[in-house]
C-alpha positions, 0 to 999 in steps of 0.5 A: 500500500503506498502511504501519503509520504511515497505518494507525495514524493511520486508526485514531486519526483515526476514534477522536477523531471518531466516536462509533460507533468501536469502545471500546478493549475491543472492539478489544482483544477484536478483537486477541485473537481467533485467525483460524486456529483461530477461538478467544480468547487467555486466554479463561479470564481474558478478563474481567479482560483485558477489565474492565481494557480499560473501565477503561482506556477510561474513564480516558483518557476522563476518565469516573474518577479514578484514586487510589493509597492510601498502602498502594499499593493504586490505587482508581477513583472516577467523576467525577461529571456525565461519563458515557459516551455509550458504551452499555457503557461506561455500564453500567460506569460505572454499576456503579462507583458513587459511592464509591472501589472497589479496582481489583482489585474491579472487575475482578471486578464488571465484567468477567464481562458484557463478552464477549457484546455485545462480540463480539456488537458485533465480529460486527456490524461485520463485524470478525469473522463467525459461521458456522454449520455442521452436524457429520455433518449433525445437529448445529449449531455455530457457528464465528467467522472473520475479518471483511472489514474489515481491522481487525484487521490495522491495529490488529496493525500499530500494536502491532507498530509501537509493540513491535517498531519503537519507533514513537511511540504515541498512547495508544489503541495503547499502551494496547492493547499495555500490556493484551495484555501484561498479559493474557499473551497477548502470546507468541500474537503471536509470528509478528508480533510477536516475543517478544524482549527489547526487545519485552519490556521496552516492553510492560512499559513501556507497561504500567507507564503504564496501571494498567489494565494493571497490574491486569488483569496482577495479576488474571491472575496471580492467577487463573492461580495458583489454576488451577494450584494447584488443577489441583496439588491434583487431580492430587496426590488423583488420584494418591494414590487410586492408591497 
């Protein structure tokens, strides 16, 4: 039986010597994916979650160069002569340009194209699989279900180990532990990883090292106050054309 220590090194080992391994958003794309209902935790802010998973990837990768202004506000600049030979990655290093951009701006100029051909890449690899089924035998769907290739699970065992068990963490695992946190989906774990107070206070830890994280947590705060404010807004209108 392998143990979250051998499944751990599994995943860093093939992440430091092939260039094929899956980036840090598609397995934070993996992670997010729900096996049981075949849907995507956060998907109404998953562009952000994602965006700061390409970020995240590109800083560890020595791609950008992170800046924190006097004001506190962390830019991005790309380290010029070091692009990714990661297609995606690529496009978003691209994207970012020459000059210093605001974390929060590039999340947003980023982050609305990453779903497709990361899931389309996750599908691929047989990491996830695509069904396609009939409703009443006239209607064609198509429904996502766990692939057969167990990564899922190996990356599940790492995040847990690093939350739950305190487990040293290279910084692939922390950074994926650090952007569920911020993606606040981190209560969707509960069954494997439960939402106590420890786990609580070493995802935020972990988040606090990745400004990744930080911006994704932020832009998701954001994101999620103004559906919530505007859901207000309805319901008040709705509820005054009553009166």
């Amino acid at each position: 039986m392998t143990t979250h220590t051998e499944e751990i090194r599994i995943i860093e080992s093939a992440a430091e010597t092939s260039s094929h391994e899956p980036t840090l958003a598609e397995d934070l794309l993996l992670l997010l994916f729900q096996p049981d209902s075949g849907t995507i935790a956060g998907e109404s802010t998953l562009f952000y979650v994602l965006g700061g998973a390409v970020l995240t990837d590109l800083a560890l990768g020595g791609h950008v160069t992170t800046t924190t202004t006097r004001s506190g506000m962390v830019t991005v600049q790309v380290v010029d002569g070091r692009p990714p030979s990661d297609d995606i990655l690529r496009s978003a290093w691209g994207s970012i340009g020459g000059a210093p951009h605001g974390v929060q701006s590039i999340l947003a100029m980023i982050g609305p194209a990453l779903r497709q051909p990361l899931l389309a890449r996750l599908v691929a690899r047989d990491h996830i699989r695509e069904e396609h089924r009939r409703i009443m035998g006239l209607f064609s769907s198509t429904a996502h279900v766990a692939g057969s290739t167990g990564r899922r699970e190996a990356l599940l065992a790492g995040v847990r180990a690093a939350l739950v068990d305190g487990a040293v963490s290279a910084p692939r695992i922390a950074a994926l532990a650090a952007l569920i946190w911020g993606s606040g989906s981190l209560p969707r774990f509960h069954r494997d990883i439960p939402w106590t107070t420890t786990v609580i206070d070493r995802a935020q830890t972990f988040a606090r090292s990745s400004f990744g994280a930080d911006a994704t947590a932020e832009a998701v705060a954001r994101t999620t106050n103004a559906i919530i404010a505007g859901t207000v807004s309805v319901a008040a209108t709705a509820a005054a054309r009553h009166h």
